[in-house]
TITILO-701150 format. One record per atom (N, C-alpha, C): residue in one letter; x, y, z. Coordinates in steps of 0.02 Angstrom, whole numbers, plus 32768, in hexadecimal, padded with zeros to 4 digits. Layout:
// TITILO-701150
AXYZ...
//
This chain:
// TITILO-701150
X7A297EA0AAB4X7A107ECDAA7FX79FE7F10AA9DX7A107F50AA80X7A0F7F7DAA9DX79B87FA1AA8DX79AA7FC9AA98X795A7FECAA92X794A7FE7AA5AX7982802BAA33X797C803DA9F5X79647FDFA9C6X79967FC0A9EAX79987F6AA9B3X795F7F50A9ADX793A7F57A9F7X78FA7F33AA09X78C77F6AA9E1X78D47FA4A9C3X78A37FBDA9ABX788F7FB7A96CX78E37FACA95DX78E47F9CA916X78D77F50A8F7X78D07F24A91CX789F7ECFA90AX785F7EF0A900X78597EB5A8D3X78067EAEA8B3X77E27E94A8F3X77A67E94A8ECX778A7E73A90BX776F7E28A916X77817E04A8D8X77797DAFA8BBX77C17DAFA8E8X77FC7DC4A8F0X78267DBFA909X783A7DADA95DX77EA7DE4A96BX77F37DE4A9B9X77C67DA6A9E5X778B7D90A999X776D7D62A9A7X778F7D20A9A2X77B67D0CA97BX77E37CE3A98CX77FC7CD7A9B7X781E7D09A9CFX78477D0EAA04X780E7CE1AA4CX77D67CFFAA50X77B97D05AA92X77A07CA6AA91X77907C97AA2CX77827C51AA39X77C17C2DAA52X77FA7C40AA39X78407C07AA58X783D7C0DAAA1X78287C56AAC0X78387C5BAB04X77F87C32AB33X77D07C30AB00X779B7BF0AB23X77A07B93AB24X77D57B8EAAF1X77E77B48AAE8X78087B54AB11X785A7B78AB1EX787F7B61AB34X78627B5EAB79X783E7B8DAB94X78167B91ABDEX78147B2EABE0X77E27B16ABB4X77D37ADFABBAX77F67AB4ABBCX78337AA8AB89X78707A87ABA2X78937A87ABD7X78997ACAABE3X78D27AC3AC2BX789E7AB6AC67X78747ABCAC6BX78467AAFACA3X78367A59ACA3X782C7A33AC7EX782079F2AC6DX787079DFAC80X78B379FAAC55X78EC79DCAC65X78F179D9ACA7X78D07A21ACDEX78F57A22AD2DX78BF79F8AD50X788079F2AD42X784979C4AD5BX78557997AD5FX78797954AD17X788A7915AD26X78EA7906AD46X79017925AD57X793B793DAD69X792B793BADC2X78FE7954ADCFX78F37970AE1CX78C57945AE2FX78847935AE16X785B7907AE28X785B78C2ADFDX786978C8ADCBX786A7869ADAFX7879783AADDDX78CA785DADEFX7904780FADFFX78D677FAAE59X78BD784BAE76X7892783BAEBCX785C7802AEB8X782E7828AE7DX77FB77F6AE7EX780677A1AE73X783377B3AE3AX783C7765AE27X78607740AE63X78967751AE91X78A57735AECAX78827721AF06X7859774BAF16X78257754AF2FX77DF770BAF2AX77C87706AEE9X77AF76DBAEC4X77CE7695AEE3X78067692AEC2X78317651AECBX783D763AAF0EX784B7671AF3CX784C7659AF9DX78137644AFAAX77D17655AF95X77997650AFADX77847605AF97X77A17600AF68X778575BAAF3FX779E7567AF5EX77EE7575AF6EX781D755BAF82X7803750DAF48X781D7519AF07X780D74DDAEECX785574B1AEF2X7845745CAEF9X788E743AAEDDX788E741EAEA6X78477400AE80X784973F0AE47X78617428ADF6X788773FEADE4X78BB7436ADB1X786F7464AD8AX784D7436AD80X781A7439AD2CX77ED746DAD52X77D37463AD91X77AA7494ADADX77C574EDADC7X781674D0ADD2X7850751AADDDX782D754AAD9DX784B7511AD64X78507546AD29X78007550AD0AX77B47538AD22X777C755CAD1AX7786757FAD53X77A07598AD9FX779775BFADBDX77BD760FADABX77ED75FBAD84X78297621AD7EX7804763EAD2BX77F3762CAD1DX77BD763DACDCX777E7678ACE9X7770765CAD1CX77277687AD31X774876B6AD6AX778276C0AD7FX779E76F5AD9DX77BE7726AD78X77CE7710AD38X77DE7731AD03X77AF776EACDEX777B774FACBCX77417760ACAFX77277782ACE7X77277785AD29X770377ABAD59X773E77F9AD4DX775E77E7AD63X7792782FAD62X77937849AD0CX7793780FACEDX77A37850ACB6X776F7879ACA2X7709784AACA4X76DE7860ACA7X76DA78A7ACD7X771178B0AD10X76F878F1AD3EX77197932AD2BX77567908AD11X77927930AD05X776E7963ACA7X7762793EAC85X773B7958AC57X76F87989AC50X76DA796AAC83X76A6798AACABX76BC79DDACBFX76D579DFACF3X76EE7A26AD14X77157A49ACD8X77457A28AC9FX77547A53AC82X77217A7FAC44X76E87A30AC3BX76C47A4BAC02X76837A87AC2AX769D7A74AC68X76577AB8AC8EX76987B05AC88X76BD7AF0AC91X76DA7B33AC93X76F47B53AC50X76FE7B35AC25X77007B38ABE2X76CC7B68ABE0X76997B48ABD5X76307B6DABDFX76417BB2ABF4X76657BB4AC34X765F7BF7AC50X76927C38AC41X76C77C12AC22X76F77C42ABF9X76BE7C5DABBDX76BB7C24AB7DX76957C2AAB46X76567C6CAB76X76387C64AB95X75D87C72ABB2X76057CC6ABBBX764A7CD7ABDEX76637D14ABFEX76787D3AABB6X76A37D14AB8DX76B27D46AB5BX767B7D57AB28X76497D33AB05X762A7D23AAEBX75F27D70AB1AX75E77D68AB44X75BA7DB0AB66X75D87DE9AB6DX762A7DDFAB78X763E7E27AB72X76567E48AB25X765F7E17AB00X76587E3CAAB2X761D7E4BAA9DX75E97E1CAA9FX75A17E2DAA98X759E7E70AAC5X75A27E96AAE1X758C7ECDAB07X75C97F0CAAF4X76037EEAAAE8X762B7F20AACAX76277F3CAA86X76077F04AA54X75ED7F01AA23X75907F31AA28X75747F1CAA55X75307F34AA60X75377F88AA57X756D7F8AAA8BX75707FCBAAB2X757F8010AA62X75B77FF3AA42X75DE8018AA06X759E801BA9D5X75667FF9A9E1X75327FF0A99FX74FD800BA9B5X75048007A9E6X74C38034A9FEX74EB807AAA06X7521809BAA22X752980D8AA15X75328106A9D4X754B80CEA99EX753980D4A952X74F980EDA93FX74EA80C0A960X749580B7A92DX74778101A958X74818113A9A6X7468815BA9C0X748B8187A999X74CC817EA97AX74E481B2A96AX74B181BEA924X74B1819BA8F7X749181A2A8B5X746381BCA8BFX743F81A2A8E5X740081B9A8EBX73EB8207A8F7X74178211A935X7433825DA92EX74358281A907X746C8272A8CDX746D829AA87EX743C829DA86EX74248264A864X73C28259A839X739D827CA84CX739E829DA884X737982D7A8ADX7391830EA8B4X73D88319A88FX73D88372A879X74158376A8E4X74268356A8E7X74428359A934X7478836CA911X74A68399A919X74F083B3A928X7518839DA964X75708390A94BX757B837AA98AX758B8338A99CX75618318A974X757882C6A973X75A8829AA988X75BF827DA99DX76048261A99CX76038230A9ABX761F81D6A998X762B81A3A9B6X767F8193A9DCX767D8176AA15X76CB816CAA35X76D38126AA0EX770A8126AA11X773080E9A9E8X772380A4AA17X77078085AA00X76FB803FAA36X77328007AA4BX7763801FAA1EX779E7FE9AA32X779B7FA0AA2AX777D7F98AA05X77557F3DAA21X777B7F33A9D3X77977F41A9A1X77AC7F2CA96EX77B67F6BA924X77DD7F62A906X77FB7F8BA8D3X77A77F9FA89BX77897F87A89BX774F7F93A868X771C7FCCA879X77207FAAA8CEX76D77FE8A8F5X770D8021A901X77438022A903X77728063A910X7778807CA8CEX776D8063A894X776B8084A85AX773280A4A848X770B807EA85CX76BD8092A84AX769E80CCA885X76A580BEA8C4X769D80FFA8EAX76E28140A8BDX771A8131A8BBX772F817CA89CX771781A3A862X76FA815BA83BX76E5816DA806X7698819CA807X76748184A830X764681B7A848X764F81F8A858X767A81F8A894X768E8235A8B1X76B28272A865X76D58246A844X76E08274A7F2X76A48290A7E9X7672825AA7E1X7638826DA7C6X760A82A5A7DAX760C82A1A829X75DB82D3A84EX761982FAA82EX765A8322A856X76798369A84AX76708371A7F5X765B8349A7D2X76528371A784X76128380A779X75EA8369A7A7X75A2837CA79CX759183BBA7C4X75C283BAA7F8X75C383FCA81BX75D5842FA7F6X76248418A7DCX762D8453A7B8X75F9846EA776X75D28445A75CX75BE845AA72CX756C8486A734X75678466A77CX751C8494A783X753984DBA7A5X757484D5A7C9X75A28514A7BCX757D853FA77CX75BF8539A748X75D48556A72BX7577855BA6E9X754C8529A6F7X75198545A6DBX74ED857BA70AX74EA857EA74CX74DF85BEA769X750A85F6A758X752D85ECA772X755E862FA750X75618639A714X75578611A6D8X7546861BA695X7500864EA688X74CC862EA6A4X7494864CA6B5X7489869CA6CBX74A386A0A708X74AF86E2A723X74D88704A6F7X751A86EBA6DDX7527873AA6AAX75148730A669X74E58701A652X74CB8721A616X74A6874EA624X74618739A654X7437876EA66DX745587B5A682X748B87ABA681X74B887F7A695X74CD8816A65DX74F487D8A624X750387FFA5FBX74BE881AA5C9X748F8806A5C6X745D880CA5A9X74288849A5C1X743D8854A617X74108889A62DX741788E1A614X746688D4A611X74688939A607X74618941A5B8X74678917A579X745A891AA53FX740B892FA535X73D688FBA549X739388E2A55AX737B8932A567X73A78941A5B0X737D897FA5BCX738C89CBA5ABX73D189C9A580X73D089E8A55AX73A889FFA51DX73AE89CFA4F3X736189C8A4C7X732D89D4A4D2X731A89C4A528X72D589D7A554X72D18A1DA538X72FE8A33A569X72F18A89A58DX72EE8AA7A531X73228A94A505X73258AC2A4C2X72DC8ABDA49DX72BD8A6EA49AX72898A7DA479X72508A98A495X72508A87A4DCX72178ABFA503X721F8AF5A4F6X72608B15A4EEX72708B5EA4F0X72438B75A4B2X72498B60A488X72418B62A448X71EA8B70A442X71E38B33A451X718E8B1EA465X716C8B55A472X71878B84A4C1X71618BB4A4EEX71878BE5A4BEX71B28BFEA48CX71C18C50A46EX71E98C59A491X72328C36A4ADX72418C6BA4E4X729E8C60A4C5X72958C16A4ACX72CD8C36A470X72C58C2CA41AX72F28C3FA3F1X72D68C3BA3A4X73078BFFA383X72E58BE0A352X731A8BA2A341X733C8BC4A313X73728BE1A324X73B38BFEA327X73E08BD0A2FEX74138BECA2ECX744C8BBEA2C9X74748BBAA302X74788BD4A34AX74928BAFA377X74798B8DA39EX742D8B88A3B9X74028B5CA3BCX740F8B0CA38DX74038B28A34CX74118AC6A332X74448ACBA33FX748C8AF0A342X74C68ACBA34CX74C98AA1A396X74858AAAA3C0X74988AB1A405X74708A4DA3FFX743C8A57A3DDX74248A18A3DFX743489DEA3ACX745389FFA386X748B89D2A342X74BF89B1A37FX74DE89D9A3B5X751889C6A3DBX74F48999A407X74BB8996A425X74A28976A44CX74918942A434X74618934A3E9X746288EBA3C7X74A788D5A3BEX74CD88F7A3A2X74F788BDA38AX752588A2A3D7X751888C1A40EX754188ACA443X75188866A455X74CC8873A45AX749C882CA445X74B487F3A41AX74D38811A3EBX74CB87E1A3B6X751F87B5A3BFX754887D9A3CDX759287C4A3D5X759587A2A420X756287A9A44EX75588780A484X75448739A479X75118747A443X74EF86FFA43FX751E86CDA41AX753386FAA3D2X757486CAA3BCX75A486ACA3C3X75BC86D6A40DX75FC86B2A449X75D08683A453X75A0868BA488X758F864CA4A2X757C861DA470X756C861CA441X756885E4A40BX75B685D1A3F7X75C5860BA3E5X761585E6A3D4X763D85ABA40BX764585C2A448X765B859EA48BX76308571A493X75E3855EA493X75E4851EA48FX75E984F7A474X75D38503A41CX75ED84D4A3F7X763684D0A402X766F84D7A409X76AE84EDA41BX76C184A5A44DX769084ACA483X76958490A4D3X7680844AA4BDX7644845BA496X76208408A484X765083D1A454X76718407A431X769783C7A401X766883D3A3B8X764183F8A3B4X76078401A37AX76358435A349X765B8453A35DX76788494A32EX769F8462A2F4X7680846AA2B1X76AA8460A27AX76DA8474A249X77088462A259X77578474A24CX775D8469A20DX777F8489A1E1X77988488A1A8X77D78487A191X77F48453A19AX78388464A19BX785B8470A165X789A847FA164X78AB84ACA12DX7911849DA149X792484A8A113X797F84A3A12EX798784FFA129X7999851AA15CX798E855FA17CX79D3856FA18FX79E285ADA16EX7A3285D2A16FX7A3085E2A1B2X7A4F85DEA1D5X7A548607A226X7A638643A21AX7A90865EA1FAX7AAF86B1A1F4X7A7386C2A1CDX7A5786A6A1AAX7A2386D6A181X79D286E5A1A9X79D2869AA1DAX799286A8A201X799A86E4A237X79E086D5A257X79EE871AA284X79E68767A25AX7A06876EA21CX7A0087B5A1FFX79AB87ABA1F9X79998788A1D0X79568796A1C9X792487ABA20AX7945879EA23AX790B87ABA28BX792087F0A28BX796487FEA28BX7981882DA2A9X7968885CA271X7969885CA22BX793E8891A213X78FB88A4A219X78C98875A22EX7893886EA24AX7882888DA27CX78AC8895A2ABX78B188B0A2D9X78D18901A2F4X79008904A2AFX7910895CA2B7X78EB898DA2BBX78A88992A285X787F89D8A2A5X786889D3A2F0X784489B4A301X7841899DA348X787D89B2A373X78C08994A364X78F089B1A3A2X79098A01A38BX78F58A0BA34CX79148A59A331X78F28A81A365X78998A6BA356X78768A96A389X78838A98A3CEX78A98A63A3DAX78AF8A69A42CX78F38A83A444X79248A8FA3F5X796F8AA8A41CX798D8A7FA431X798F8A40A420X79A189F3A42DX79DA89EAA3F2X7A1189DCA408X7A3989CBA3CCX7A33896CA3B4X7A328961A37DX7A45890CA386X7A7E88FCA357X7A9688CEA378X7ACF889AA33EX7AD38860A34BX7AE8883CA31EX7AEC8804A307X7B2A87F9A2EDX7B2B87A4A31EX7B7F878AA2FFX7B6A8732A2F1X7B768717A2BEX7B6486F0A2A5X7BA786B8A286X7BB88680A287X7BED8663A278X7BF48681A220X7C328688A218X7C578693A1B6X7C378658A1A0X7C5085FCA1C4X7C2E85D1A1AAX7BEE85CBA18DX7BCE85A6A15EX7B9485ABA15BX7B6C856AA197X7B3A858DA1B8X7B23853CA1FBX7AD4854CA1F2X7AB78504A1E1X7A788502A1C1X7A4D84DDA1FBX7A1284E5A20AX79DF84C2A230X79A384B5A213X799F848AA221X795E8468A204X791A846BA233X78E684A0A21EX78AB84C5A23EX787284DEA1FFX78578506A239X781F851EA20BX783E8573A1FAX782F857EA1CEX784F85CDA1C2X78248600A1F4X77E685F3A1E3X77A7862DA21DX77AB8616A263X77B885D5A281X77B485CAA2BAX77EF85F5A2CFX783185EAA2AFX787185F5A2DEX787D863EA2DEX78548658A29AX785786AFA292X782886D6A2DEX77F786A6A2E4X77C686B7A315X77EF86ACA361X78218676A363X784A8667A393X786D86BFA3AAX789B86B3A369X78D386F0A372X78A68737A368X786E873BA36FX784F8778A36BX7834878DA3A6X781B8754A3D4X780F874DA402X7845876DA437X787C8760A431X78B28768A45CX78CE87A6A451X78DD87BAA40CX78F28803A402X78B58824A413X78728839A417X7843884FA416X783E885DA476X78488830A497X786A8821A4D9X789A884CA4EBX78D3883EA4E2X7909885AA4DFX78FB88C4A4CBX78EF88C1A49FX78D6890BA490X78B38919A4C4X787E8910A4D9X78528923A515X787E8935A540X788E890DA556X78B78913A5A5X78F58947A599X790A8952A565X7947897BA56AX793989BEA568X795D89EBA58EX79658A36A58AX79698A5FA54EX795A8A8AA52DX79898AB5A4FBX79C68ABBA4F6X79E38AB4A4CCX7A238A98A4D4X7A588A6CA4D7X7A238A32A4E9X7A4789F9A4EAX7A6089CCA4CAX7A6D898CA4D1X7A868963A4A8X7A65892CA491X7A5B8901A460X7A3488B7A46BX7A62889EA42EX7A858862A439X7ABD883DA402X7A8787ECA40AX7A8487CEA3CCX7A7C879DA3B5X7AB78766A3A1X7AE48757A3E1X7B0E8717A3BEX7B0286D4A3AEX7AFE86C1A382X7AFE866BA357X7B4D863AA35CX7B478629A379X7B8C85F3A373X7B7785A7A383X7BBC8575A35FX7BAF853BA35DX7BBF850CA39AX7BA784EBA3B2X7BA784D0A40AX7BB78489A40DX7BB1846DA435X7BD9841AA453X7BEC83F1A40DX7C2F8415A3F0X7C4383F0A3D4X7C2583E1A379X7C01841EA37AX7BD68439A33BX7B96840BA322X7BA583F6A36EX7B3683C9A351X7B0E83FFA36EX7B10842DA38AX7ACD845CA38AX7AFA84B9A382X7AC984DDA370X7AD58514A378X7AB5853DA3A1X7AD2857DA3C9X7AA78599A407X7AA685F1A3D5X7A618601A3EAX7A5B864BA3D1X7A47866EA414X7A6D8692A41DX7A7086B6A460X7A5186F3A460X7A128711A482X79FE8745A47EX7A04878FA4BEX7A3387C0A4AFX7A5687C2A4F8X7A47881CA503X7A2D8837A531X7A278886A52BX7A4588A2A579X7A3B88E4A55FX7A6B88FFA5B5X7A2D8924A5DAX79FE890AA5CFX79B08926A5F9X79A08933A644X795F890FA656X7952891FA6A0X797288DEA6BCX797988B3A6A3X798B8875A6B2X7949884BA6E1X796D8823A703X794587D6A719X794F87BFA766X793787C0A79AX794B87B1A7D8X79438761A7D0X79838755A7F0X79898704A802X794B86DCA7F8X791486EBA824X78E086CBA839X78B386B6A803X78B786E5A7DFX787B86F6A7B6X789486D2A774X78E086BBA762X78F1869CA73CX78D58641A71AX78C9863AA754X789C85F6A72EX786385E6A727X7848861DA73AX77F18627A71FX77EF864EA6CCX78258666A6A9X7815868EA67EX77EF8690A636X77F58628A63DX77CC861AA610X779285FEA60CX777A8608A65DX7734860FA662X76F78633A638X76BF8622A61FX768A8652A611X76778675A63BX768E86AFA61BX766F86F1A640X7680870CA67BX76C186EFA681X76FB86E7A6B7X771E8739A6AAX771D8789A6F4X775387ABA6E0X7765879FA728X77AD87B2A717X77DC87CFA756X77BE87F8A773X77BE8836A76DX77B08866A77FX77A088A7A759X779E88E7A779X7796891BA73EX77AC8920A702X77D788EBA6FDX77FF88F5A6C0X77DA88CAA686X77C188B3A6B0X77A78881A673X774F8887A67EX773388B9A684X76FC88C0A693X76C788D7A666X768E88E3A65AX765288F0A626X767F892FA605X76928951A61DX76A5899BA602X76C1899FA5BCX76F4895DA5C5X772B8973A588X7705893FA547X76BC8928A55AX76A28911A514X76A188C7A4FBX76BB88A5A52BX76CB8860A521X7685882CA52EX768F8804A517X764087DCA535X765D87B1A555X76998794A593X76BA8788A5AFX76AC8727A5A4X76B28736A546X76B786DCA540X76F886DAA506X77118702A4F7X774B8704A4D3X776086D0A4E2X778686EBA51DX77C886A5A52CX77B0864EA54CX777A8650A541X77508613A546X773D85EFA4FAX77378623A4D1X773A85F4A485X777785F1A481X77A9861EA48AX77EB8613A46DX780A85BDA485X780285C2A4CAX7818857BA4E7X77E98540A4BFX77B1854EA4B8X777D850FA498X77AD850BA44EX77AC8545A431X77C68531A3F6X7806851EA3DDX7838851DA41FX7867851CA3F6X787484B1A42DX785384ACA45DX785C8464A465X782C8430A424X77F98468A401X77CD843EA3CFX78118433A39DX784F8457A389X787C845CA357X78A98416A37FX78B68407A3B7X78EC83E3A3EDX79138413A3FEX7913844FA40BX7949845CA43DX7922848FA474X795084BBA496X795D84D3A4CEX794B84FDA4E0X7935852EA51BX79438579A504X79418585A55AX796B85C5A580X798D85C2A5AEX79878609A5AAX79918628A5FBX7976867BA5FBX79B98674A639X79E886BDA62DX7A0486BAA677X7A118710A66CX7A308734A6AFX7A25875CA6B7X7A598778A705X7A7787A1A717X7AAF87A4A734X7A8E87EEA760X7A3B87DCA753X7A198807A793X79FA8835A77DX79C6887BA7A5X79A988A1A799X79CD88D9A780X79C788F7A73EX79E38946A728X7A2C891BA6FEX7A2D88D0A6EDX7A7688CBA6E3X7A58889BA690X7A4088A6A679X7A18887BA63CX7A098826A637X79FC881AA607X79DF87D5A5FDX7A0187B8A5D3X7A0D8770A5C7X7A168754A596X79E8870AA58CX79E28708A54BX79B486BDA53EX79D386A4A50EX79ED8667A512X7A078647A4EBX79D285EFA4D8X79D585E5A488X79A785C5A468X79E685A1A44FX79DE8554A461X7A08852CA426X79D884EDA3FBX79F684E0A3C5X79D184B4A38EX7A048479A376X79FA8446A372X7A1D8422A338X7A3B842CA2FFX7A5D8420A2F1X7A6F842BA2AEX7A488429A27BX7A53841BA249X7A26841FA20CX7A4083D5A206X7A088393A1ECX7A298365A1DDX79F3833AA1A4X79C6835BA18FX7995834FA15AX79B28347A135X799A830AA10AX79AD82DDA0B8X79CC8309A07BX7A068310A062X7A0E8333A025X7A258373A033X7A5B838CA07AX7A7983A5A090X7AB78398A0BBX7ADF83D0A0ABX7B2A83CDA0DBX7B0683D5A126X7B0F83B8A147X7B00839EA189X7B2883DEA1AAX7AEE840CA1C0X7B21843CA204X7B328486A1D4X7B7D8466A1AAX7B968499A1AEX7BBC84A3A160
//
């Protein structure tokens, strides 16, 4: 049996094993005992005796019998003892060893320890499940006191230059040194509601993350949800010199969602997409039907600053930017593309960011199921 085999037995398996390897100990040791010493002793016995009466031969030949097999049984049932006494202490201790580094490891967690880790004990398929299964456990607990520090730190960030904006304006105000101006409130109208559209991401994304966001579903035109974003979205790219279009199947292809979640989806992404692009540029919205017309993909694609390799699979991190490009400046509360992903796996499907490098644009592509709710053409 090769490693991998022996790793993969249970452990009732290996204990078996070690009881047969203690009988048979006892058998073959008893078989070579009366084999090697019986036929001695009993000969032995019989020279010594030198009987001629028949009746007394066969009580001598009786009690030479009984002497050897009594020894021969003997030595095997002591060594039997010492197989059983050998395996029986080294599972007990291989077993000890895996439960006590368990039980240090837990304990560890229970005390806030990072770092954790149990080695696989090998002793049977259950404790190799159950140590990996730990080790899952610590790297998700890692990651998650991660990503709640870092959650932490940029709220407090995103929360600091708003905060002290408001500071310095209403002190200003306070000491005479400025007048509440109609560009003054515009200055602290911009500063609440940047408050207020912070707090609503992060409420949105966790209910989103938790599984708590309540969906409404609805049988939903695809060509009509795309025009509808994409008009949603034109003053916004007018102001920025952003051209958009949209190409959408002639067919009609329906999904079954919430109308505000998936508007909030595709608003998210054009809203994205606009940012990052130049004056001038381009941002197209394609919708088409995919593996065989059980899902459809809406592709959201611009010719912007684009995306370095690296930075590509963090993008739907909270509060996750690349770089300058994606930084406090251009207005984002950098949880967009973190509800977008919550919301569109709360719908079952997908959503995927790629990018062919820095200065060369982005694309994100979102796919969904079909539409397949009661009292509709399925799809299409």
């Amino acid at each position: 049996m090769t490693a991998d085999g022996r790793a993969r037995s249970g452990l009732a398996a290996r204990l078996l094993l070690a009881i047969a390897l203690v009988l048979a100990t006892a058998a073959i040791t008893a078989w070579l005992v009366a084999g090697a010493i019986g036929p001695t002793i009993f000969q032995r016995h019989m020279n010594a005796e030198r009987v001629e009466d028949l009746s007394a031969a066969i009580d001598h030949a009786a009690i030479a019998f009984r002497t050897s097999s009594a020894l021969s049984l003997a030595v095997a049932l002591a060594l039997g003892v010492v197989a059983a006494f050998a395996v029986s202490v080294l599972i007990s201790r291989r077993i000890g060893r895996s439960l006590e580094s368990l039980s240090t490891a837990v304990q560890g967690i229970a005390e806030g320890t990072r770092g954790v880790r149990v080695a696989r004990p090998g002793i049977g398929r259950e404790f190799d499940e159950l140590a990996n299964a730990f080790n899952r456990m610590a790297d998700r607990l890692d990651q998650s006191e991660r990503l709640r520090r870092q959650l932490l730190s940029d709220v407090a960030h995103e929360l600091r230059t708003p905060v002290a904006t408001l500071d310095v304006a209403l002190e200003a105000i306070e000491d005479g040194v400025a007048q509440l101006s109609p560009s003054m409130v515009a200055v602290l109208r911009g500063q609440g509601a940047r408050l207020v559209r912070l707090s609503e991401d992060l409420a949105a994304v966790t209910r989103a993350e938790s599984g708590q966001a309540s969906l409404r579903l609805e049988r939903l035109d695809v060509a009509a949800l795309v025009d509808a974003a994409v008009m949603s979205a034109a003053d916004r790219a007018r102001a920025a010199g952003v051209e958009l279009r949209s190409d959408t199947p002639v067919q009609p292809v329906t999904v079954d969602g919430d109308p505000e979640r998936l508007a909030q989806v595709l608003g998210n992404l054009l809203d994205n997409a606009v940012r990052h692009s130049a004056a001038g540029g381009l941002v197209t919205v394609v919708a088409r039907l995919r593996d065989h017309g059980r899902v459809v993909s809406i592709a959201v694609a611009d010719q912007g600053e684009g995306i370095a390799p690296e930075h590509v699979p963090h993008l739907f991190e909270r509060f996750y930017r690349a770089d300058a490009a994606r930084d406090r400046e251009h207005g984002g509360s950098g949880i967009g593309l973190a509800i977008v992903k919550a919301l569109v796996e709360a719908h079952g499907g997908t959503v995927a960011a790629s990018s062919d490098g820095a200065g060369r644009g982005a694309r994100f592509e979102i796919t969904l199921p079909v539409g397949d709710l009661p009292g509709g053409a399925p799809g299409r």
